[in-house]
RODO-956609 format. One record per residue: residue in three letters; z, y, x of N, C-alpha, C, O, CB in turn. Coordinates in steps of 0.02 Angstrom, whole numbers, plus 50000, padded with zeros to 5 digits. Atoms other than C-alpha are relative to their C-alpha. Glycine has a CB too. Layout:
BEGIN
ALAZYXZYXZYXZYXZYX
...
END
This chain:
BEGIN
UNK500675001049973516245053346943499675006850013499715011849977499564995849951
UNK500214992149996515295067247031499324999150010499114994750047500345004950062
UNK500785004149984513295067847011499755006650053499845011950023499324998449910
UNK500184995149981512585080447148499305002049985498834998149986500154999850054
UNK500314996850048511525094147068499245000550104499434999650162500665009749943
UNK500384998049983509695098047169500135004150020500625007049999499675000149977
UNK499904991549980509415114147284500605002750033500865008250026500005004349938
UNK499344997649958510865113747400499795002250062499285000650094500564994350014
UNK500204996949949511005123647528499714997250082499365000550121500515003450003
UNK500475003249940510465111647678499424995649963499134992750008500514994550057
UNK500575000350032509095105547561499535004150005498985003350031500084999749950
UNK500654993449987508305122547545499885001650064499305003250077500155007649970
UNK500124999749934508535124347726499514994550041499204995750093500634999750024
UNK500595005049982507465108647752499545001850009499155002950056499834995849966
UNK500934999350035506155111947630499795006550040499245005350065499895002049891
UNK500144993849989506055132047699499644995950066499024996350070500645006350003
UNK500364998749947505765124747878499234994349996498784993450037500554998950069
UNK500675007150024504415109847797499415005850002498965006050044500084994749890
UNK500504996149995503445124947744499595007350048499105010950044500115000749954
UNK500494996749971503305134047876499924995950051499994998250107500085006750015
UNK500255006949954502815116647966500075000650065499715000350115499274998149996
UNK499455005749962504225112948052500044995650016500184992649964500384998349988
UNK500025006249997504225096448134500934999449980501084994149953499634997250080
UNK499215000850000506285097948121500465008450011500295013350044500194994150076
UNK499694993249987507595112048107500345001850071500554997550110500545000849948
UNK499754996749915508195123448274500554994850000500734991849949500365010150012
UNK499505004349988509535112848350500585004750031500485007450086499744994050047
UNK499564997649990511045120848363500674997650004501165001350009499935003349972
UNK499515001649961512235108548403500304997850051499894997650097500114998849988
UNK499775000349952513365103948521499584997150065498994995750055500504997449984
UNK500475005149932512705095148708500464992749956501044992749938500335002150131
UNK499645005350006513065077548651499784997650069499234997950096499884995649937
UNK499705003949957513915067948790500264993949974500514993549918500465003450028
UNK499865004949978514235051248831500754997249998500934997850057499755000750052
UNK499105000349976516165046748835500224991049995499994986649957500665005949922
UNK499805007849998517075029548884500705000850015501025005050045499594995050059
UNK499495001649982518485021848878500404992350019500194987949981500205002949961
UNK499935008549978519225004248945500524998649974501065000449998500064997550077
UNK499655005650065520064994748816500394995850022500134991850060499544995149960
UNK499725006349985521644983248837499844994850034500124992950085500104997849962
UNK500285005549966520634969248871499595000150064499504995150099499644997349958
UNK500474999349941519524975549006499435003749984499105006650028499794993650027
UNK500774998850013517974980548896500165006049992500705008449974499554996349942
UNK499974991450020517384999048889499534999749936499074996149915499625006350070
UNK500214996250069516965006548741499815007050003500145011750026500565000049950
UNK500334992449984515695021248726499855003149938499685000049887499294999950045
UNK499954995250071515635034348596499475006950033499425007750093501075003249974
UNK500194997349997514595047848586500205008049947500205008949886499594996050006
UNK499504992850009515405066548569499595006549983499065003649997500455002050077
UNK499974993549999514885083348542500495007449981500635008149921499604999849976
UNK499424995150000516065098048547499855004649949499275006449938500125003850067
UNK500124993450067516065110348411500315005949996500475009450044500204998149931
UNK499564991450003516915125948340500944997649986501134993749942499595006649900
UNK499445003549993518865123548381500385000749929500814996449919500415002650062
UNK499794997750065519345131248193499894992549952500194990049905499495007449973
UNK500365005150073518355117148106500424990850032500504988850090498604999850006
UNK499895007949993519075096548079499494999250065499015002650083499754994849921
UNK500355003249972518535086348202499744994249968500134991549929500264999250047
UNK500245005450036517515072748140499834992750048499514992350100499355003049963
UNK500315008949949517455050448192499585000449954499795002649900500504990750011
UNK500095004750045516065043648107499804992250027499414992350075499505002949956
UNK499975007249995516055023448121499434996749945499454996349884500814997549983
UNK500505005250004514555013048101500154994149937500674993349904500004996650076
UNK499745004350067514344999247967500004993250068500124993050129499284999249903
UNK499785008549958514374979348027499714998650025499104999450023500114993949976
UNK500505002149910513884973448174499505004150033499165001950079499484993449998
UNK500304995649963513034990248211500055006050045500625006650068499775001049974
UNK499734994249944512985006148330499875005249979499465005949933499735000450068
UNK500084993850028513165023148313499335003049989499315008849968500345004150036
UNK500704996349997511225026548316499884996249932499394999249910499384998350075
UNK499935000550076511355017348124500065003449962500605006449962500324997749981
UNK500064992450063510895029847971500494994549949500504988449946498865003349952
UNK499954993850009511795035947875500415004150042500385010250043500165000749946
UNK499484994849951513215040448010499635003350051499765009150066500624996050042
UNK500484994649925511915045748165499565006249947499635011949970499084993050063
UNK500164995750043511035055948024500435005350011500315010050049500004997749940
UNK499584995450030512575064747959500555003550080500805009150088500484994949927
UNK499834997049941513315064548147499635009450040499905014550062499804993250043
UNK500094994749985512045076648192499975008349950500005014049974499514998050029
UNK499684997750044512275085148017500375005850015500175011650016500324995749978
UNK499284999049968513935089648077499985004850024500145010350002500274995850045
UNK500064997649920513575094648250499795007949988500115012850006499304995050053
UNK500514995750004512265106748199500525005549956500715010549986499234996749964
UNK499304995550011513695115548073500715000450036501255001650010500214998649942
UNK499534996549915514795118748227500844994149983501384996450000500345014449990
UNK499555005649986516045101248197499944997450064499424998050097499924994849955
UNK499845002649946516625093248333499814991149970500194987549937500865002750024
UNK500175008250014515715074848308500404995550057500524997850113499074998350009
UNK499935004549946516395058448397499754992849964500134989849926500825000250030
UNK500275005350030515325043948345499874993450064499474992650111499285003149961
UNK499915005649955515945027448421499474994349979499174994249925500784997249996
UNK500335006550029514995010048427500694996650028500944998050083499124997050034
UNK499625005849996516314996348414499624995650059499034994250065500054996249925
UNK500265004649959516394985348564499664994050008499264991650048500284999350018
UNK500035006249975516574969848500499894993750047499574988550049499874999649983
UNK499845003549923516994963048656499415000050036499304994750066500254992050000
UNK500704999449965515224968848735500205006150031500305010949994499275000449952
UNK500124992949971515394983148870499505003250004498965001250025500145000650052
UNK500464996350026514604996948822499244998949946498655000449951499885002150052
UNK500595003950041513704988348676499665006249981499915011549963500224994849931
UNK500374993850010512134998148655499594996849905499325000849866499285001850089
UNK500515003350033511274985148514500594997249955501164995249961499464994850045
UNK499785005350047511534978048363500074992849999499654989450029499695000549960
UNK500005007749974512314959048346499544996549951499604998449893500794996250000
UNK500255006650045511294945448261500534996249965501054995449998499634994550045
UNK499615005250044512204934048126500174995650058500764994650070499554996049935
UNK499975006549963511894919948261500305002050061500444996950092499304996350013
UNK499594999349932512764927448418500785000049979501055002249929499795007750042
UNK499415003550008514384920748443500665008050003500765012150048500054992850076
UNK499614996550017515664931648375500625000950002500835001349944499915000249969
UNK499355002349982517474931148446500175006549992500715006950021500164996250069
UNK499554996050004517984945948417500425002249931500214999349882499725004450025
UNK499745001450067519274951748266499995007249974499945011650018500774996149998
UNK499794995050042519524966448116500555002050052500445007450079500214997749922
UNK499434997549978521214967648208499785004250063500055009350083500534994350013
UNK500024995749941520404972848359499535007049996499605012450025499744995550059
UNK500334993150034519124984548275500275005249996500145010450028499864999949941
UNK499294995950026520594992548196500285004950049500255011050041500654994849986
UNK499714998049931521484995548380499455004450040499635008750080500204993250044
UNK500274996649964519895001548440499825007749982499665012650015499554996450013
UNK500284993350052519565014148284500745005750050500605010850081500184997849869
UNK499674993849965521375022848362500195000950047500625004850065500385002049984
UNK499954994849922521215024048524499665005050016499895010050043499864997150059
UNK500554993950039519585034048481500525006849968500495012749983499484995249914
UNK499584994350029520885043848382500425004050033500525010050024500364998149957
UNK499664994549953522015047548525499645001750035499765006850067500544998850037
UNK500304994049963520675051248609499995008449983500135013550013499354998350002
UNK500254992550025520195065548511500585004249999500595010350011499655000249923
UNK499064996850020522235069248473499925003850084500035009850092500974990849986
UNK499794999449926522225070148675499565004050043499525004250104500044993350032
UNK500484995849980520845082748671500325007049972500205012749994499264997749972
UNK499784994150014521835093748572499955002749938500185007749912499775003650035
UNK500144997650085521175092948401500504995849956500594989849963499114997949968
UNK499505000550032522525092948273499995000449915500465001049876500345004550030
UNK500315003450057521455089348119499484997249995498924999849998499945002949959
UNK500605004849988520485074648117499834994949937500244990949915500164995550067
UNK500085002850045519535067647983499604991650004499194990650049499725005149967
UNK500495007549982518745048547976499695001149964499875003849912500174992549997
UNK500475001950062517095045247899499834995250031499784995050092499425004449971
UNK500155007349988516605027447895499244999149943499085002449893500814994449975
UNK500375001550061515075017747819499904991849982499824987250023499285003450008
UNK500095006750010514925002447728500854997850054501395000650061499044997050034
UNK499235002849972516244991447835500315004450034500925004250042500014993950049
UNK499404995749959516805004347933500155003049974500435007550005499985003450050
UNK499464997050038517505011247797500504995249985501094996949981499765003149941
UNK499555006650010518334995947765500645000650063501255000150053499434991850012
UNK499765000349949518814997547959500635005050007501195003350026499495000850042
UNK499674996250012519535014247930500564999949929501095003049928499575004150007
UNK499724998750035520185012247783501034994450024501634995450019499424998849932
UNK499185002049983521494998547853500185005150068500805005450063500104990050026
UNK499874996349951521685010048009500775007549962501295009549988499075003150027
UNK499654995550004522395023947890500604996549953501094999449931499625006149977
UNK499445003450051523405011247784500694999150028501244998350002499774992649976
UNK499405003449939524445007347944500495007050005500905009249965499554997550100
UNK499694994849969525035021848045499775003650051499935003550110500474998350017
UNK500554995049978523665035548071500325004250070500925005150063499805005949930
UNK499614992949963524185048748223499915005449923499545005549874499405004250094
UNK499774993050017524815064548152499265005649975499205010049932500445003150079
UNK500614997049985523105070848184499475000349911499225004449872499634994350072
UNK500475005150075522165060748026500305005449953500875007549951500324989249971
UNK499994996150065521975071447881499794998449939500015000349885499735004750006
UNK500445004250062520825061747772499374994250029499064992350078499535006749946
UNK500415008049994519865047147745499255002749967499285006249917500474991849936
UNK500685000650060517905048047674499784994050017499584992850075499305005850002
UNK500385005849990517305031847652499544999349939499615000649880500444993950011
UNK500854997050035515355030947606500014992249997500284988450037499205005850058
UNK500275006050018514695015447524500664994650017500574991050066499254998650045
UNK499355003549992516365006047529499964992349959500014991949898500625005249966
UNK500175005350033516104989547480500394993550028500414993250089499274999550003
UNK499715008249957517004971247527499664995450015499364991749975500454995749967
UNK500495005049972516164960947658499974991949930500454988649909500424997650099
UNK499945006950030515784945547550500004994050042499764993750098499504999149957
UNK500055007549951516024927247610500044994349941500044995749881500794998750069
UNK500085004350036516034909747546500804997749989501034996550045499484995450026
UNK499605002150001517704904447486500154995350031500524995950079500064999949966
UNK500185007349969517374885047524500145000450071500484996550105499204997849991
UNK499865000549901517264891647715500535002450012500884999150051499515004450057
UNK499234997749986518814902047716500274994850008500544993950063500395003949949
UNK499485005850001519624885447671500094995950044500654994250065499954996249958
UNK500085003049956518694874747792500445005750049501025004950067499254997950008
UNK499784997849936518984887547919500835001150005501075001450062499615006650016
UNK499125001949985521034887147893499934994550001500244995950052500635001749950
UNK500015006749976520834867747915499845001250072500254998750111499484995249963
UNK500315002149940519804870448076500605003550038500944999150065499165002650017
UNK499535000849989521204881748138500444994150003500684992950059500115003249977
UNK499375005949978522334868248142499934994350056500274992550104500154995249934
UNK500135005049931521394855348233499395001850039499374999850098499884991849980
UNK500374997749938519824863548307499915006749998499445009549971499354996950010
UNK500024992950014520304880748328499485005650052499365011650048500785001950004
UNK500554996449967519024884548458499444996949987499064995950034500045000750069
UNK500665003550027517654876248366499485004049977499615005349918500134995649946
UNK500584994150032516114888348325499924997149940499824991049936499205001250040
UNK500295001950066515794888248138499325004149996499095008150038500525001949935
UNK500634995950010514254894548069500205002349912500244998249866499134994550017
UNK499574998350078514954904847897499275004349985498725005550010500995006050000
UNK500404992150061514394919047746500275004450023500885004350033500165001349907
UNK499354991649985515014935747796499325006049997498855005950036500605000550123
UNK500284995150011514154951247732499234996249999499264990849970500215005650051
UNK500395000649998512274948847759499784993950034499214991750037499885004450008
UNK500395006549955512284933747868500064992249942500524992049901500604998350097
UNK499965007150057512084915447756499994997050053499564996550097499394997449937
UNK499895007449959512864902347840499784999850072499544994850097499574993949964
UNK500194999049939512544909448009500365003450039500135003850096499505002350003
UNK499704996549955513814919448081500244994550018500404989249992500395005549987
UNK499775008649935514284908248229501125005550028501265010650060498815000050149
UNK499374997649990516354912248240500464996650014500424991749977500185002649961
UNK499565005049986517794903348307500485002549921500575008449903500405000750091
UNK499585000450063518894900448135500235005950004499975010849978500544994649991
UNK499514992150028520294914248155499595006850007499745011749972500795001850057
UNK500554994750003518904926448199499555002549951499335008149941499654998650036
UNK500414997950054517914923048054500585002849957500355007649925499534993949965
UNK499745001750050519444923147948500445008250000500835010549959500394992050004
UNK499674991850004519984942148001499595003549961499845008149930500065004350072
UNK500564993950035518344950347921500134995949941500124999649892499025001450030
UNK500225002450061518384936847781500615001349950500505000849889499774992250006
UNK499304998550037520184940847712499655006349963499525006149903500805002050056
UNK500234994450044519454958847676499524999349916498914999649906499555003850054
UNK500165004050063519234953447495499915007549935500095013149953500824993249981
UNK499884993550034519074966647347500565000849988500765006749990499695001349946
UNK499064998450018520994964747302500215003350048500515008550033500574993649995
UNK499664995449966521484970547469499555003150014499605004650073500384998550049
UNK500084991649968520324984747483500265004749942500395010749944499075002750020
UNK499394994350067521224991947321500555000550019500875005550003500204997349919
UNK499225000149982522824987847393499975003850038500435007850031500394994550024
UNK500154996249943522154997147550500095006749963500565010249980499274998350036
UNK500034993950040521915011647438500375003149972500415009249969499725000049965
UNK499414996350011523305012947365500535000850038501015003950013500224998349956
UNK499425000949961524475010547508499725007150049500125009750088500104991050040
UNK500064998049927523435022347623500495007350021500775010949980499125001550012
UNK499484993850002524465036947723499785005950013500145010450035500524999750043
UNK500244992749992523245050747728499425003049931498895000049943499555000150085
UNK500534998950051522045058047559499504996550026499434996850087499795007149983
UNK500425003349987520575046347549499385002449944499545004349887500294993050003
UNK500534998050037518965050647469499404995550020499134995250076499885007450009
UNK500485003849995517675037847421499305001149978499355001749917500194995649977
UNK500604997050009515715042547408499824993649983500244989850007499635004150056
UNK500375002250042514675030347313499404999249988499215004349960500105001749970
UNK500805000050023512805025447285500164998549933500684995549918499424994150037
UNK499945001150051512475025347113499514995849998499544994249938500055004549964
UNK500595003249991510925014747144500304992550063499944987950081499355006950034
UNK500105006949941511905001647288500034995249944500244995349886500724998250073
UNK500195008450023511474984447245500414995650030500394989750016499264997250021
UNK499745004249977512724979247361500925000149972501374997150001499795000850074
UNK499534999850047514174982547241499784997549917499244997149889500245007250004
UNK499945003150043514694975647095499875004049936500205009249944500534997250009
UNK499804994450066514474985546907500665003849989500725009549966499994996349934
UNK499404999250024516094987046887500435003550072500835007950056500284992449968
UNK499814999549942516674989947070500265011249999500765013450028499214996050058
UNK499964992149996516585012647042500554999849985500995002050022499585004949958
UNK499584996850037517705011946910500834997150034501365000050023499794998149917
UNK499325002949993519114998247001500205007650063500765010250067500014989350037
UNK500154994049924518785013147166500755004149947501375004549950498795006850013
UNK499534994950028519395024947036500604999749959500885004649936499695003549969
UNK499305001050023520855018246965500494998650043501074998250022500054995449959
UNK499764998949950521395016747134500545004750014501035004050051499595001050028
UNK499764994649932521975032847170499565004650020499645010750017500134996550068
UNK500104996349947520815037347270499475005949962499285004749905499694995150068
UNK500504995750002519605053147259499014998149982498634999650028500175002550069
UNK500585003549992517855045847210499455005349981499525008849931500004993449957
UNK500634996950025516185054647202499564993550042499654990950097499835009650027
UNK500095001849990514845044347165498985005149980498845009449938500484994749991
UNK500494997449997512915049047197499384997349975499124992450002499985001150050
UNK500385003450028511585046447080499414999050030499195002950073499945001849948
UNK500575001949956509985036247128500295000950053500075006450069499365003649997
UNK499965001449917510815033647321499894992950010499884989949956500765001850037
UNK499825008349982510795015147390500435000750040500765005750053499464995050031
UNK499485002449948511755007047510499905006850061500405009850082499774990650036
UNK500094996449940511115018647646499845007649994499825011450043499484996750035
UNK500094992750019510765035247560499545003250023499635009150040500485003750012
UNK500674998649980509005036647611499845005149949500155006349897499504993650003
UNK500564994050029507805050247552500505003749993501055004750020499484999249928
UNK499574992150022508305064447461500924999049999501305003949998499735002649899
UNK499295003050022510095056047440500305002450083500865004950093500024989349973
UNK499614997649928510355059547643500505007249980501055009149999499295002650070
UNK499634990649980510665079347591500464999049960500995001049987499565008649978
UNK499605001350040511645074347444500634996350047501134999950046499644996049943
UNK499275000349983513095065247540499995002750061500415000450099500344993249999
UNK499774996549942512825077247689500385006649967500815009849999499345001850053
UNK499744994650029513265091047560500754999049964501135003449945499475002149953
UNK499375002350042514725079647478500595000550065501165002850071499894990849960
UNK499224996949955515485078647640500145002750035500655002050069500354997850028
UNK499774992949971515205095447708500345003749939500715008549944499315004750030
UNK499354996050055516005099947533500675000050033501005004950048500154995549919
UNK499155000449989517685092747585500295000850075500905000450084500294992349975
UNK499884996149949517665098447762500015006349988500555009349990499634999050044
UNK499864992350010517375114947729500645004249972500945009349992499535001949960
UNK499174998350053518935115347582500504999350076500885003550099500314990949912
UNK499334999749958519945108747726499955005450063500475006750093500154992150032
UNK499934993249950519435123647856500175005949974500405011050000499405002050034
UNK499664993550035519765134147718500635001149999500845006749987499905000649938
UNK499475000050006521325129847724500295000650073500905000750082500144994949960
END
């Protein structure tokens, strides 16, 4: 467990420009640009890039559920990044919407799957591979660490160096519906259900096998995920989320995996807690440029 100490160096850099009333610090990173790409199926998918210093990781970070890259804590820590001379690429998942700019509602009909998430997280990846950068790190939040984390379980490019997944938690659902919904597969497999999944009650509107790709992600297989994955993974932590379990830190860390967890953060690492996991995971970028 790691608790981060007060007075870090983009902290004091805050507070210094607060007092001499600063609305915000100089901006010194990259031009962010626009970038697309058209997906198997037809749909484009738009990410938003900025170029950095060619020495340093390149950095994805991936959105939590059902949202877009302009979602804190990753648009936060995106520009974070930027501003210390990383190369950002912060995608919004299509889910079968071209150029989805907006977040989905529980109640909009949801056909799309984890599997295709997954596919979309690495084409994003060869993008960046196909830009030339030859260490690339994922940071995910909430589900899209989930997203990433099966992404690196599979068979990462060459590129992938490490995993950080922030607030890592397993979508919850209702058992009862899992069950129904393998029945409805069978005989009405294009039947809209209305399920549990993460924050929605009894409202995500999903055709069965659709619901039943996010609802598998269970806590057993995100440990299994963890231990199987094929690149160092490092998991960040609220010590304050509410949307984990008591016990949930310690199964993280018997994992395997790398865990720092952050005292007083929530789910979203608001307030003072922003600099705290912008400093946890400019810690482990930096080790790896050192290297």
């Amino acid at each position: 467990m790691m608790q981060r100490l007060p007075g870090s160096p983009f902290r004091r850099q805050w507070h210094c420009a607060a007092l001499l009333g600063l609305a915000f610090l100089p901006l010194q990173r990259g031009w962010a640009e626009t970038v697309e790409q058209r997906l198997p199926g037809g749909t484009i998918a738009a990410a938003e890039w900025r170029a950095g210093q060619p020495a340093k990781p390149a950095v994805l970070l991936l959105h939590g559920f059902l949202q877009t890259r302009q979602a804190p804590p990753m648009s936060r820590l995106a520009g974070t990044l930027a501003d210390q001379g990383y190369t950002v690429l912060a995608p919004t998942l299509s889910l079968g919407i071209d150029r989805r700019a907006q977040s989905l509602a529980c109640e909009a009909v949801h056909a799309h799957t984890l599997e295709g998430d997954v596919a979309e997280v690495g084409l994003w990846v060869s993008w960046l591979a196909g830009k030339g950068y030859r260490t690339i790190v994922l940071v995910g939040h909430s589900f899209g660490s989930e997203q990433i984390l099966r992404y690196v379980a599979q068979r990462p490019d060459v590129a992938v160096k490490k995993a950080i997944l922030t607030s890592l938690v397993p979508l919850h659902s209702d058992g009862a519906e899992r069950r129904e919904a393998v029945a409805q597969i069978k005989s009405r497999p294009q039947t809209l259900g209305r399920f549990t999944l993460a924050y929605c009650h009894k409202n995500y509107a999903a055709p069965p096998a659709a619901f039943l790709s996010y609802a598998a992600e269970d806590a057993s297989v995100t440990l299994n995920l963890l231990r199987k994955t094929q690149v160092p993974a490092e998991v960040i932590l609220g010590g304050a989320d509410t949307a984990m379990d008591k016990g949930w830190p310690g199964k993280v860390g018997s994992s395997g995996a790398r865990l720092a967890v952050i005292a007083h953060a929530g789910h979203f690492f608001d307030g003072e807690q922003e600099f705290d996991l912008a400093d946890t995971v400019g810690a482990t970028l930096a080790a790896m440029a050192g290297n």
